[in-house]
Each structure stands twice: as structure tokens, then as C-alpha cells.
C-alpha positions as CSV (number, residue, x, y, z in Angstrom):
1,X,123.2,117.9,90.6
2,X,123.1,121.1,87.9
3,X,119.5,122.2,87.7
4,X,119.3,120.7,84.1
5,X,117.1,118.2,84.3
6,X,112.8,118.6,83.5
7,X,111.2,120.6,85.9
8,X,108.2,121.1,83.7
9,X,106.7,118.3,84.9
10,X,103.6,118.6,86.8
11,X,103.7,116.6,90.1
12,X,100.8,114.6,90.8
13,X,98.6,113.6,93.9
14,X,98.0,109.8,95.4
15,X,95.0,108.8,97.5
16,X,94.9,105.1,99.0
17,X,92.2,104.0,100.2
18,X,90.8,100.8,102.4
19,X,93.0,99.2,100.4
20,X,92.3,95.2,101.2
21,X,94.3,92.5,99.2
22,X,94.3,88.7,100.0
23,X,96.2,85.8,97.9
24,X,94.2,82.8,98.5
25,X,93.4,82.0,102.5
26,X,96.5,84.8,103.0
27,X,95.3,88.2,103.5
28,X,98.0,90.5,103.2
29,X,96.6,94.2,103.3
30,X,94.1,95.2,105.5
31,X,92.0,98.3,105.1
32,X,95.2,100.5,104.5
33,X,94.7,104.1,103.7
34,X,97.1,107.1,103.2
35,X,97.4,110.6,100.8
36,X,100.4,111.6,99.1
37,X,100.4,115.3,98.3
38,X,102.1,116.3,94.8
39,X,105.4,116.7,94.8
40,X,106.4,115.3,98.1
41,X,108.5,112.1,99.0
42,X,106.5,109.9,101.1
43,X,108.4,107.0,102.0
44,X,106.2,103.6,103.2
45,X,108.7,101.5,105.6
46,X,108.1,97.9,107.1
47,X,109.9,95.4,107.8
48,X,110.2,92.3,104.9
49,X,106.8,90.6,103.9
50,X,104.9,93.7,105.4
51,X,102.9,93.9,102.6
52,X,104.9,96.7,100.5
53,X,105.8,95.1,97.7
54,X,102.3,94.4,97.8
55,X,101.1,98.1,98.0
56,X,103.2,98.8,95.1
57,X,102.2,96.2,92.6
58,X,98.5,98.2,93.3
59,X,100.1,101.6,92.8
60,X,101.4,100.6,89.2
61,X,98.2,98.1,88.2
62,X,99.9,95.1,87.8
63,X,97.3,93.5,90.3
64,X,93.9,94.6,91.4
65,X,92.4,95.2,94.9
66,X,90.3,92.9,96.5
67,X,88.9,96.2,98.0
68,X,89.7,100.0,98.1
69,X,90.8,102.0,95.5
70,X,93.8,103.9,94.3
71,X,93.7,107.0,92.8
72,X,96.4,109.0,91.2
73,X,95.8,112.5,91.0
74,X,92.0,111.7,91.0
75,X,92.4,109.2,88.7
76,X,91.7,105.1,88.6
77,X,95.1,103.3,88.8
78,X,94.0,100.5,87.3
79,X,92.3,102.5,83.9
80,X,94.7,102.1,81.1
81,X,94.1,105.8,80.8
82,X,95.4,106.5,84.0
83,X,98.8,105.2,82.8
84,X,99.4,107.1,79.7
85,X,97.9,110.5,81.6
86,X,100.5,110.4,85.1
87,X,103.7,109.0,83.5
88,X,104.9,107.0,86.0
89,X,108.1,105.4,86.3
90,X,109.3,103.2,88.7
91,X,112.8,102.4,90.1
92,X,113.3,98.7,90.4
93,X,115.1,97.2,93.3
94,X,117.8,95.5,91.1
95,X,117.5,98.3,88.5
96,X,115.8,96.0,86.0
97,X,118.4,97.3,83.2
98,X,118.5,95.2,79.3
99,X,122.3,93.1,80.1
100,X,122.2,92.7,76.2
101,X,122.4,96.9,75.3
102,X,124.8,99.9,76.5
103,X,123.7,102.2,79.2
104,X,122.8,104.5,76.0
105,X,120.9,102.6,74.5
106,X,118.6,101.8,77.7
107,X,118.4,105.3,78.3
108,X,117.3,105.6,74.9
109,X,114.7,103.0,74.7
110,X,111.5,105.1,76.0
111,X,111.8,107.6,73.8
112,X,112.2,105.3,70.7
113,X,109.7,102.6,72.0
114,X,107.0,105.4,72.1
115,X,108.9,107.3,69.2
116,X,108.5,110.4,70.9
117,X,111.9,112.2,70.4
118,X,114.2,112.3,67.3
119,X,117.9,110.8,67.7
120,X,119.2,114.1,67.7
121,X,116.8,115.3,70.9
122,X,117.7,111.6,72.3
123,X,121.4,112.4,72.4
124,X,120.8,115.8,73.9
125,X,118.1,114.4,76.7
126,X,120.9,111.6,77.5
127,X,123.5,114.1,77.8
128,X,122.1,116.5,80.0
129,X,120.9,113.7,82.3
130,X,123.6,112.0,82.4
131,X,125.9,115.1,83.0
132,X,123.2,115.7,86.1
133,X,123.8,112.2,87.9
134,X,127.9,112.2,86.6
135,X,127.4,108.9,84.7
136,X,128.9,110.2,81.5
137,X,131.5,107.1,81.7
138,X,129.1,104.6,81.7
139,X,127.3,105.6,78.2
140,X,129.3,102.8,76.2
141,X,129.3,100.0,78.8
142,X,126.3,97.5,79.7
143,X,124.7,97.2,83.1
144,X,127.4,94.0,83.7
145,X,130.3,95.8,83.9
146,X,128.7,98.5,86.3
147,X,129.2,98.5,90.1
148,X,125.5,98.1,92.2
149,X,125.6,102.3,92.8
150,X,126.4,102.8,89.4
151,X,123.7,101.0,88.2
152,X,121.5,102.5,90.4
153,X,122.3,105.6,89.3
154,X,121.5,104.5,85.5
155,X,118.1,103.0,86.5
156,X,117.5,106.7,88.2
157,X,118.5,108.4,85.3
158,X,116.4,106.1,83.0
159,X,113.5,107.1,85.4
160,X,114.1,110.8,84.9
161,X,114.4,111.1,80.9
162,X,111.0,109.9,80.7
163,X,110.1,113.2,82.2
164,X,107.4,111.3,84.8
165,X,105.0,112.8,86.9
166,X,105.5,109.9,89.8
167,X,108.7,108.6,90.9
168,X,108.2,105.1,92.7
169,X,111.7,104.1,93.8
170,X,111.5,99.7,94.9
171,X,114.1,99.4,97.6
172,X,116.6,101.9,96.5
173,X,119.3,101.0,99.0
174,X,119.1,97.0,99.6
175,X,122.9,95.2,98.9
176,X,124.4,99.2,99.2
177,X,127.0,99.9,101.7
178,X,126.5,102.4,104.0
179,X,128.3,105.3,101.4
180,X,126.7,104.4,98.6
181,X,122.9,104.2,100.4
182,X,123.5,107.4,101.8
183,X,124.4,108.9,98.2
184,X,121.5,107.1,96.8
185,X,119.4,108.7,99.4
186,X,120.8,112.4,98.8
187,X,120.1,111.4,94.8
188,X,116.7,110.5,95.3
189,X,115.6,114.0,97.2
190,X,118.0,116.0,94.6
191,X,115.7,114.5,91.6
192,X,112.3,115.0,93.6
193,X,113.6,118.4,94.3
194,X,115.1,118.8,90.3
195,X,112.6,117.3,88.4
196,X,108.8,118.4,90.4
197,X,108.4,114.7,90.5
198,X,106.1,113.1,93.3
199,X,108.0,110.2,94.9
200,X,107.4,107.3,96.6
201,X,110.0,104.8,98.5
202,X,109.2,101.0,99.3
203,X,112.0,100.5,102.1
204,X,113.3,99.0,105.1
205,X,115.5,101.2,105.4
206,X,115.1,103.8,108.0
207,X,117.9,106.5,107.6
208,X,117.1,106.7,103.9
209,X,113.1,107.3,104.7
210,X,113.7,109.3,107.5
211,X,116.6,111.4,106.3
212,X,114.7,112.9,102.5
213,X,111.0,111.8,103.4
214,X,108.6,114.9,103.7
215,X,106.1,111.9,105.7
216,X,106.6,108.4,106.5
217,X,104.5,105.5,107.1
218,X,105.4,102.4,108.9
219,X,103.6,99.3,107.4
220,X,103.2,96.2,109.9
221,X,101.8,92.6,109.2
222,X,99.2,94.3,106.2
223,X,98.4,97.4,108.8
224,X,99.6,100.6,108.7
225,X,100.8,101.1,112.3
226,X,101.8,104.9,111.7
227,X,101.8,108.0,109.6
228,X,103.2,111.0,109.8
229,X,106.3,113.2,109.4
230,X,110.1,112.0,110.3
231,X,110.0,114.2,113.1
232,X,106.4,112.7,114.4
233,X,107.6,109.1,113.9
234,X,110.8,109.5,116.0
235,X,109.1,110.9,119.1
236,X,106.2,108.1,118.6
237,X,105.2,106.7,121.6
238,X,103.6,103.9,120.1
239,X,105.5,100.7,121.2
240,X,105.4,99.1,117.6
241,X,106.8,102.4,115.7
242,X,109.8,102.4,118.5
243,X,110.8,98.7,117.9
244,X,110.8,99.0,114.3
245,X,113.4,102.1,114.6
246,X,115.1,100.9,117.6
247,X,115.0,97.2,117.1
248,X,117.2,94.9,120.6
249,X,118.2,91.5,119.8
250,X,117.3,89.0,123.1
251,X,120.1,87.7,123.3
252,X,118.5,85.5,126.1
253,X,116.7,83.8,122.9
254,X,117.7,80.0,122.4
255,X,118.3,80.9,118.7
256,X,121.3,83.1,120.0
257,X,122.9,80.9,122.6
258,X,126.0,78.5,121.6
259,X,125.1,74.4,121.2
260,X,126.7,73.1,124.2
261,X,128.7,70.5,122.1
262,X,129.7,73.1,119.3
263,X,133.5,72.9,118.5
């Protein structure tokens, strides 16, 4: 990617803490804590219902802690001031893109929601990210017509012309084949490393986290199990950490064997 995209921005630092949440009789986060330090790409990995979606509806406010607090670069998360101050933008899973505008015109719609940029300075932000992530063809078409990496390139590139201080990327790679996850992952640390922006990656997906994470943290049943760098999570000895990265089927399980009477 050129080196044209914001790097102005400054990066900011995130501090959970005993976060507890519960839905009903179902606790679902229990006591979790971990630091992000500005400008790095933590990654948080666990298998599904792990509690990550979870942890992120908490980063961006949309729900509230039973207990804990989270704190972006000292800040409350869940003050409305908070929000305006960080800049955050986050990276949804299915790219969350408007099926009824162009790929311009998304790109276009922070700036003339918040009617923060002329047309003019639009045009020219578009360009230049666009140019970056080589998505130039897309401008005129709508999210439909784009292939899944394409479209996650757009919803990436949406992210960045906000200029954001945070990065929170929601599954970046699920229903990618293996190409396009590993460009996806290569795009994500190329932006972090572009733009200044911190990052952090919801996923199950271990090459990605391990491959562009600066540290990791592995996520089980509401707990975090570990934390630490790639490096430290590969030569874990904890039992948990090893089956997440190295899972074995039993075959021996009945759920794998043939019905005797199957044709």
C-alpha cells in the first residue's frame, strides 16, 4: 500500500478491566482484564460463543458492564464524550455496507453525515484511499455486485477515511478462502502500520491473529485462558491454549462413526 493514507492520527490506549457481563441466568464474561498499548494490533481469539462478540459490543458502548470498566485512552467507553474524542471505527464482519448507494458514496457518507469535508476534499480523500487499497474499479458499483474480499476491502477503506484513532476489525476473515484471508490479514497490519491506528481483531482465526498480532489473547467459555505475544502463545504449555491452536478430531467419537444401516 503507497504511504498515502493519514498518519496524523494519534493512536490511542485500551484498558479492560474485571470486565463481568451476564444476560439473564447466562453469565458470559467473567472478570476479564487486558491492556492494549497505542498503536499495536492485539488480536482476542476464541472459539465461537467465547464471549467476543460480547467483549466488543462493550468496547464500542452498545451495551454496559455488569461490572468492570473499559477505558479508552483513559477515558469512559461508555461517556458519549468518549466517542466523539477516540474516533473509533469498526470493521463489521459482513462489511455492514448501504446495498442502496455506490461504493463512493459510502465512502462518502462520514464526511457528509458529520459535514466535515467539502465535496471537493471528499473526492480527493476517496481517491487517495482508494488508490492505497487498489479499489479504484469499484467507485461506481454497489456493495452487490462486489466479490466478499472486495467488499472487505471497501468496508477497510471506509474505516480508514474517517481518519480513526481505533481500528476494531469483527471477524475480518470468516467465509474468505485461504488467498483472500491471508491478503486481508497482510491489509489489516499494512493500515495499522499506514495510518498510526490502534487495532483490535475479534477472530477465530489463528494464522490471521498470530501472523500481524503484536499480542494475542485466547478467550475461553467468558475467561481469558492466555495473553501474551504470538511467539509466547505458540510455545504455551498450557493444555487449553494448545488445543485451541492444534485442535484433533476423536474420531473414536460416536458422532464421527458411520450408522451401521447407512446406504
Amino acid at each position: 500500500m503507497p504511504t498515502k493514507t493519514n498518519r496524523s492520527v494519534e493512536a490511542v490506549s485500551i484498558k479492560i478491566e474485571n470486565l463481568h457481563k451476564s444476560y439473564g441466568d447466562t453469565k458470559v464474561l467473567h472478570g476479564v482484564s487486558f491492556d492494549v498499548e497505542p498503536g499495536q494490533i492485539f488480536s482476542l481469539m476464541g472459539p465461537s460463543g467465547s464471549g467476543k462478540s460480547v467483549m466488543l459490543r462493550q468496547l464500542i458502548a452498545l451495551e454496559k458492564p455488569d461490572e468492570g470498566s473499559v477505558l479508552i485512552d483513559g477515558l469512559d467507553a461508555q461517556d458519549p464524550k468518549t466517542r466523539d474524542a477516540i474516533r473509533t471505527a469498526l470493521v463489521f464482519q459482513s462489511g455492514a455496507l448501504m446495498n442502496s448507494m455506490t461504493v463512493y458514496d459510502n465512502l462518502a457518507l462520514y464526511h457528509r453525515e458529520h459535514r466535515s469535508l467539502s465535496e471537493r476534499d471528499i473526492k480527493a480523500k476517496i481517491q487517495s484511499v482508494t488508490e492505497a487499497l487498489s479499489i479504484e474499479a469499484a467507485l461506481k458499483k454497489i456493495p452487490a455486485e462486489l466479490s466478499g474480499g472486495m467488499r472487505k476491502r471497501v468496508a477497510v477503506a471506509r474505516a480508514i477515511i474517517m481518519e480513526p484513532r481505533l481500528i476494531l476489525y469483527d471477524e475480518p476473515t470468516s467465509e474468505l478462502d485461504p488467498i483472500l484471508a491471508a491478503t486481508t490479514s497482510e491489509l489489516i497490519a499494512t493500515v495499522c502500520k499506514e495510518t498510526g491506528a490502534t487495532s483490535l481483531v475479534v477472530t477465530h482465526d489463528r494464522q490471521l491473529a498470530l501472523g500481524i498480532s503484536n499480542r494475542v489473547g485466547l478467550l475461553l467459555s467468558g475467561h481469558l485462558e492466555f495473553i501474551g505475544t504470538p511467539d509466547e502463545m505458540r510455545s504455551s504449555d498450557d493444555e487449553r491454549v494448545q488445543e485451541f491452536l492444534n485442535p484433533k478430531l476423536d474420531l473414536e467419537n460416536p458422532r464421527f462413526r458411520k450408522k451401521e444401516n447407512a446406504l
